[in-house]
Each structure stands twice: as structure tokens, then as C-alpha cells.
N, CA, C and O of each residue as an XYZ file, in Angstrom:
424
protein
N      -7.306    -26.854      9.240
C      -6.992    -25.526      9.738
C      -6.394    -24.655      8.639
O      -6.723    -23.494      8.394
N      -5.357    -25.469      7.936
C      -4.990    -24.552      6.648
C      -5.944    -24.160      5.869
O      -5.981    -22.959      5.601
N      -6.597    -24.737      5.507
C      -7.500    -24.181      4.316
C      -9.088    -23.170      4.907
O      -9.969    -22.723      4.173
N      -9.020    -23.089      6.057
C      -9.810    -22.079      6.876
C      -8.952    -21.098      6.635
O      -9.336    -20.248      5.832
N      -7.588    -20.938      7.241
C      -6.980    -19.725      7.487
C      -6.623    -19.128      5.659
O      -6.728    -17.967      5.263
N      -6.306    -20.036      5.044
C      -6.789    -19.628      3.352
C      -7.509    -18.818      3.170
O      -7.270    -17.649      2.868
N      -9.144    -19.668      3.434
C     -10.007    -19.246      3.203
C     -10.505    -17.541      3.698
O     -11.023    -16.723      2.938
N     -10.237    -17.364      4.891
C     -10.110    -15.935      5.814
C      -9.196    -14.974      5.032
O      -9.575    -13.836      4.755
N      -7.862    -15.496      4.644
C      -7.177    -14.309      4.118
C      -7.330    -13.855      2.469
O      -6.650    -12.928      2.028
N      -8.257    -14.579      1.645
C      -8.622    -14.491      0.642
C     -10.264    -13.829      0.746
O     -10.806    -13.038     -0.025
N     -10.699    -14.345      1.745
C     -11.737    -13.393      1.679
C     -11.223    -11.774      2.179
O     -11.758    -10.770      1.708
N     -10.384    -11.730      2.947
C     -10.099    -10.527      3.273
C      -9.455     -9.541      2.221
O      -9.835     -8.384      2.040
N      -8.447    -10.155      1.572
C      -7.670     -9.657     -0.524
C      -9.019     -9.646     -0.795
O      -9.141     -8.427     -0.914
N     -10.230    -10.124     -1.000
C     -11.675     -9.740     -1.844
C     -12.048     -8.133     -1.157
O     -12.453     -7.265     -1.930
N     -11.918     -7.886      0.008
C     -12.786     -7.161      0.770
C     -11.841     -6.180      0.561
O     -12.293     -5.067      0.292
N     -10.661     -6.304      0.615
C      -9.510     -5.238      0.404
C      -9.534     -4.076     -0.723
O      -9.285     -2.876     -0.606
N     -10.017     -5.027     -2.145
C      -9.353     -5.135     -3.174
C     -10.605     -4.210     -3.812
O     -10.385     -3.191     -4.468
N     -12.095     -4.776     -3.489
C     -12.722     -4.252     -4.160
C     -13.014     -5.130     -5.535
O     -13.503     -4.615     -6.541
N     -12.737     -6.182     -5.462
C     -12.910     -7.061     -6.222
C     -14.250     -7.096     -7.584
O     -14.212     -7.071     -8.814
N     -15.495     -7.173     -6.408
C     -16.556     -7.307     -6.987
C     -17.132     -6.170     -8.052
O     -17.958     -6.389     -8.938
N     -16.429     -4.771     -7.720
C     -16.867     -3.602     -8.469
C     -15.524     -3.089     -9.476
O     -15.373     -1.953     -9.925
N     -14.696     -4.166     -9.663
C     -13.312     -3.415     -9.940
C     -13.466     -2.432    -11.402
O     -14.110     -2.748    -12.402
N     -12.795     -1.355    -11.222
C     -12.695     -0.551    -11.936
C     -11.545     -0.724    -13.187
O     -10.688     -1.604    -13.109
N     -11.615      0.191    -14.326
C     -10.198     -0.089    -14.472
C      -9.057      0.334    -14.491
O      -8.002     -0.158    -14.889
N      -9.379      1.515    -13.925
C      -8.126      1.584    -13.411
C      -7.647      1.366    -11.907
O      -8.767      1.345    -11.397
N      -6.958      1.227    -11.065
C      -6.932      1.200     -9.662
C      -6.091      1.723     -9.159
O      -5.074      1.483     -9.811
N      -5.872      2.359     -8.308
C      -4.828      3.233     -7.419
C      -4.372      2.745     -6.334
O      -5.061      2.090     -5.553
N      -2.866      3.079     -6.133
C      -2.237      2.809     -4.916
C      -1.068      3.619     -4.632
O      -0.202      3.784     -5.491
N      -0.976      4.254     -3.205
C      -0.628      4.984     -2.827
C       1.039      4.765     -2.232
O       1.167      3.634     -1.762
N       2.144      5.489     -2.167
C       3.286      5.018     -1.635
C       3.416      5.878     -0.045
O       3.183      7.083     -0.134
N       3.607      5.588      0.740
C       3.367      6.461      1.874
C       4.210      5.700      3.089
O       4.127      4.494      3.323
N       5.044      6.654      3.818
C       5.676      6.238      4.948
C       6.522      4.687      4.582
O       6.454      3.597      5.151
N       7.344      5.157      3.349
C       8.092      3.697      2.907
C       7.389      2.592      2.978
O       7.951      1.648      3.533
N       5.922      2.366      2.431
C       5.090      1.485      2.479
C       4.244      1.655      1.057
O       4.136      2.792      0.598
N       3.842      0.901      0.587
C       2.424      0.624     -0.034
C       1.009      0.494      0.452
O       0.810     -0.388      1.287
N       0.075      1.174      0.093
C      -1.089      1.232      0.938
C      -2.198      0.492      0.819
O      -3.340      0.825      1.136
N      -1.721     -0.840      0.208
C      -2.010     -2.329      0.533
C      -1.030     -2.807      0.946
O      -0.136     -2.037      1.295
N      -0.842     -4.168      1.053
C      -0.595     -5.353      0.565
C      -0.321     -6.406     -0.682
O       0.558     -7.138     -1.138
N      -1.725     -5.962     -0.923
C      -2.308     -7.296     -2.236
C      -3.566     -6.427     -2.789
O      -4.189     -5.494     -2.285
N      -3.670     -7.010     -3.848
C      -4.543     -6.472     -4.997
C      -5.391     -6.841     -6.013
O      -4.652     -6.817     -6.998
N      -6.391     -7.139     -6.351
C      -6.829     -8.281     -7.224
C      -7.343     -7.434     -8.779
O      -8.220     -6.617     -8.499
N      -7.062     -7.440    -10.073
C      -6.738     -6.714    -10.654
C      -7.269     -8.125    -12.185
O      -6.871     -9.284    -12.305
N      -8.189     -7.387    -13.014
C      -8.582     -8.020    -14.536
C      -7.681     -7.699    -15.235
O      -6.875     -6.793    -15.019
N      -7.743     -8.611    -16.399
C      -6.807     -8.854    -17.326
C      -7.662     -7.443    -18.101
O      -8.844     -7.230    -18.370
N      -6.043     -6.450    -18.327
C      -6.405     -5.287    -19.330
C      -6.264     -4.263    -18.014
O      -6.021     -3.116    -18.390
N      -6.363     -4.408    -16.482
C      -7.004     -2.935    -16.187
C      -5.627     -2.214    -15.516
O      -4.818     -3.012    -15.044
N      -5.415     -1.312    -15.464
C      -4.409     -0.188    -15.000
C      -4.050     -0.371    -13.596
O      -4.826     -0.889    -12.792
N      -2.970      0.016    -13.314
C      -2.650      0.276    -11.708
C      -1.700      1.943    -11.909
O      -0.817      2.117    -12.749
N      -2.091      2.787    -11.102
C      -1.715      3.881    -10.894
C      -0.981      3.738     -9.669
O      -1.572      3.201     -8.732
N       0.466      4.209     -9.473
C       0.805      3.908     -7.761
C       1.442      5.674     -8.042
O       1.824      6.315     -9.022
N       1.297      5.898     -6.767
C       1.342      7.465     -6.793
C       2.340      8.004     -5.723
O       1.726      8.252     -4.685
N       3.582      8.251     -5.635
C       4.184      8.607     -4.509
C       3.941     10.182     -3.741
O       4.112     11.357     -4.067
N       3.471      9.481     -2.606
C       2.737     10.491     -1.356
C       3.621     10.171     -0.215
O       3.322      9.990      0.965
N       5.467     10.119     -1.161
C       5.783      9.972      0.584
C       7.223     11.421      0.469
O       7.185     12.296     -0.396
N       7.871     11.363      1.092
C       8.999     12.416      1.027
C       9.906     11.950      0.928
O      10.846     12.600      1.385
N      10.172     10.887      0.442
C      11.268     10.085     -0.545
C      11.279      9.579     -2.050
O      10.151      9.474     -2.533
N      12.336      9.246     -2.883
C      11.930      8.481     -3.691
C      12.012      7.281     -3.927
O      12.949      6.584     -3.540
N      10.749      6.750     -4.796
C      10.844      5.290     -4.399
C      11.168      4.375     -6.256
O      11.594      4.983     -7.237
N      10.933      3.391     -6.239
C      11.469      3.136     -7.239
C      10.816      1.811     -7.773
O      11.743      1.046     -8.040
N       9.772      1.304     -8.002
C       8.513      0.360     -8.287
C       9.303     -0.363     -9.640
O       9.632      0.015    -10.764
N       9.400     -1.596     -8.864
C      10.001     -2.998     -9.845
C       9.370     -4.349     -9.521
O       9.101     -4.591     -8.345
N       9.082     -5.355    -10.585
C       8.385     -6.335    -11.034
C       9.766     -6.744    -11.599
O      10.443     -6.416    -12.574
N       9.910     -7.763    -10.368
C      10.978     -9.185    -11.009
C      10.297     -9.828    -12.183
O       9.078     -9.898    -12.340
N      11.158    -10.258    -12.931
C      10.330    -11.425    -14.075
C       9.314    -10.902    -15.124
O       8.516    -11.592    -15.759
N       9.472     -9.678    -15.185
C       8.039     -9.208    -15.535
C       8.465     -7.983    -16.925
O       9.467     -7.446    -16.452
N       8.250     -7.400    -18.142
C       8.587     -6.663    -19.145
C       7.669     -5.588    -18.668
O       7.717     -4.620    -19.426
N       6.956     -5.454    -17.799
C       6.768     -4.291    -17.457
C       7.235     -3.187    -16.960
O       7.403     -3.346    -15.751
N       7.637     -1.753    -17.432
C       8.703     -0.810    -17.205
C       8.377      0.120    -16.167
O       7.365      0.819    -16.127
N       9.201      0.085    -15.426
C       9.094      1.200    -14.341
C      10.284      1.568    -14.002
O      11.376      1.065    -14.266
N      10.024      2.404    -13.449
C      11.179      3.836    -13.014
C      10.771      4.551    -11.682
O       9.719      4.478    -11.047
N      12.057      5.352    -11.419
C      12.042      5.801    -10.178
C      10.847      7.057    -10.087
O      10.529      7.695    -11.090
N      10.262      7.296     -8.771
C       9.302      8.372     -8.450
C       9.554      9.244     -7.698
O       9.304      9.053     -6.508
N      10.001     10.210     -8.025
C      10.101     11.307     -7.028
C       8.767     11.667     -6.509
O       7.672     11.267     -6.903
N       9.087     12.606     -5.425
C       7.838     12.592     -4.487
C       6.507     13.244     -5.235
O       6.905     14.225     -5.864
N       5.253     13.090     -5.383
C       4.251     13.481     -6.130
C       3.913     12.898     -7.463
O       2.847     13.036     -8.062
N       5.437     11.926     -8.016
C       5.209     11.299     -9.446
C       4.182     10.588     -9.246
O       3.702     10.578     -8.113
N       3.657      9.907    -10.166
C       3.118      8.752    -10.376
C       3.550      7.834    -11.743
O       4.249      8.242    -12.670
N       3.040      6.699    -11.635
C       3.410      5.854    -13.059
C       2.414      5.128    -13.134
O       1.906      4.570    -12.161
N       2.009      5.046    -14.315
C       0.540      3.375    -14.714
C       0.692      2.304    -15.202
O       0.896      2.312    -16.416
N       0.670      1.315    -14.685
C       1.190     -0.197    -15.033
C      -0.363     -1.099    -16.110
O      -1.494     -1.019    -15.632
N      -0.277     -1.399    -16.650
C      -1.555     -2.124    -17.160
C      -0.745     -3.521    -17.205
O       0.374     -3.729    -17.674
N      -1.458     -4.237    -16.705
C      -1.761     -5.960    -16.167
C      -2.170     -6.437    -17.411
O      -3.234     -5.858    -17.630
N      -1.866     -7.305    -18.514
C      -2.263     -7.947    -19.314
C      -2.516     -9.576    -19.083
O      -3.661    -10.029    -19.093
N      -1.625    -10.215    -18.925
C      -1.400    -11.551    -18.618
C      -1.860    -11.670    -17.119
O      -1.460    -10.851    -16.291
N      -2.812    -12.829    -16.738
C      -2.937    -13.569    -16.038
C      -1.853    -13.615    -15.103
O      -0.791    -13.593    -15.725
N      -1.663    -13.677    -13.701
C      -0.768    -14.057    -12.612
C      -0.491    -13.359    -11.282
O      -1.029    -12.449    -10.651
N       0.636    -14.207    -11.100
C       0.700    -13.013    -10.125
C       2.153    -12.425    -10.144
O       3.210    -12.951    -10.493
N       1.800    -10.795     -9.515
C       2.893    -10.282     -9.503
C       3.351     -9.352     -7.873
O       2.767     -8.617     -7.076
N       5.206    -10.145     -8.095
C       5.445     -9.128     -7.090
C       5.962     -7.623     -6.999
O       6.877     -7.286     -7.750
N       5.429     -6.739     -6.137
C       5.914     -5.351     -7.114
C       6.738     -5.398     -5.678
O       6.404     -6.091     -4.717
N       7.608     -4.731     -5.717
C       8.817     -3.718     -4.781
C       9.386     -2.673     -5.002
O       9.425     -2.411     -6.204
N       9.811     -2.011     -4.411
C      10.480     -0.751     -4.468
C      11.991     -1.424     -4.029
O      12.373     -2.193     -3.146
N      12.680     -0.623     -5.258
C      14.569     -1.236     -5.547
C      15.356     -0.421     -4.340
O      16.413     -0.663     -3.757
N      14.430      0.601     -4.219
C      15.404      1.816     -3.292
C      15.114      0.973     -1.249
O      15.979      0.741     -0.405
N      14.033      0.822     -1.192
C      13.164     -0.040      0.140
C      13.071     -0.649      0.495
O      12.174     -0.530      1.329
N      13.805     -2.232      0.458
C      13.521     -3.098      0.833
C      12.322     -4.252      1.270
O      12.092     -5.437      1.028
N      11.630     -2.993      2.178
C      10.494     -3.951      3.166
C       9.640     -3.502      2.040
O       8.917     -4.390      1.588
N       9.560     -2.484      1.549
C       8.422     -2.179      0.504
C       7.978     -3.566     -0.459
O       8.689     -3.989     -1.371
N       6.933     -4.044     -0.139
C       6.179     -5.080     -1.320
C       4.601     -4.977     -0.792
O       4.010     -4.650      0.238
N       4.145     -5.664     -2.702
C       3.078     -5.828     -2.505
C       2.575     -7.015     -3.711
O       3.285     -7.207     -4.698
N       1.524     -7.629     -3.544
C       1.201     -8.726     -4.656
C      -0.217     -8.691     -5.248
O      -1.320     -8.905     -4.745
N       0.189     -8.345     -6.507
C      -0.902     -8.251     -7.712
C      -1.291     -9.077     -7.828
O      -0.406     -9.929     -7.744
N      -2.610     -9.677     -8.075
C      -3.215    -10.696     -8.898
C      -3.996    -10.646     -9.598
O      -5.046    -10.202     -9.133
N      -4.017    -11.093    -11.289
C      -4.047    -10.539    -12.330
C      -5.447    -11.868    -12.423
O      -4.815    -12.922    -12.354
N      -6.450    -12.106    -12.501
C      -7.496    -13.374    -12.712
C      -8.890    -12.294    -13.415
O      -9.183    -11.099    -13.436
N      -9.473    -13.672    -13.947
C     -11.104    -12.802    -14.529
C     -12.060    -13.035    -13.355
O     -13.211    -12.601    -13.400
């Protein structure tokens, strides 16, 4: 049963994600103290744009990670480029419930 229900929610991160056509750069939206995924599936080298579309500010952080981010006032945006392989968790410092999980594979 585990590895069905695996199997379902990884096909669904494929179907989400856009996997098969990925671009390089990719966008994601901040909206209603949320992220407008989840999860994300993302090549080694390609960009993430997250764009705040909400009427707060939010504040996009990666535990463990030398990648720099800073707070967004409403309309900012910031671009993250994914180099290394893995996975990552992003959150907002100001939000709590705010997360979402990168995964960085070829």
C-alpha cells in the first residue's frame, strides 16, 4: 500500500511540476499566506522566480542552504538558481504554515 500511495503522489509532483517540459526558469507565486504549490521538481542550473502577489510581506528562507534571500514586499520578487542536487525546504520566516519542497534531480 505504501509504495502505491508513493507512487500516486509522485506522479502527481510530475503532473504538478511540469516536469517533462521544464523550463529554466520557473515561477511561483506567494498568495493568501501560501505558496502556489507545494512541491516542485527543478534541473540542476535552472531558476526559481517566487513573486509576492499577496498584501503582506513575506520573507523566503532555505534552512541549510547558502542560498540568499530576503524579505518581499508586496509585488517584489527574488530568483533563486538550484545548483546542487537535493532537496530543498523553502519557508517564509514571517508565516509559519508557509512551505514548500524543491527538488533539484536531472
Amino acid at each position: 500500500m505504501r509504495r502505491v500511495r508513493f507512487g500516486v503522489v509522485l506522479g502527481a509532483l510530475l503532473l504538478v511540476s511540469g516536469h517533462a517540459g521544464a523550463a529554466s526558469d520557473r515561477r511561483v507565486e506567494e498568495k493568501d499566506k501560501a505558496f502556489s504549490v507545494g512541491s516542485l521538481f527543478l534541473r540542476p542550473g535552472e531558476r526559481l522566480t517566487v513573486t509576492n502577489n499577496d498584501d503582506t510581506t513575506h520573507s523566503v528562507f532555505i534552512p541549510r542552504s547558502e542560498l540568499a534571500v530576503k524579505s518581499q514586499k508586496p509585488g517584489e520578487s527574488i530568483s533563486l538558481q538550484f545548483s546542487e542536487r537535493g532537496f530543498y525546504e523553502v519557508r517564509c520566516n514571517i508565516h509559519a504554515s508557509m512551505k514548500m519542497l524543491i527538488v533539484v534531480k536531472d
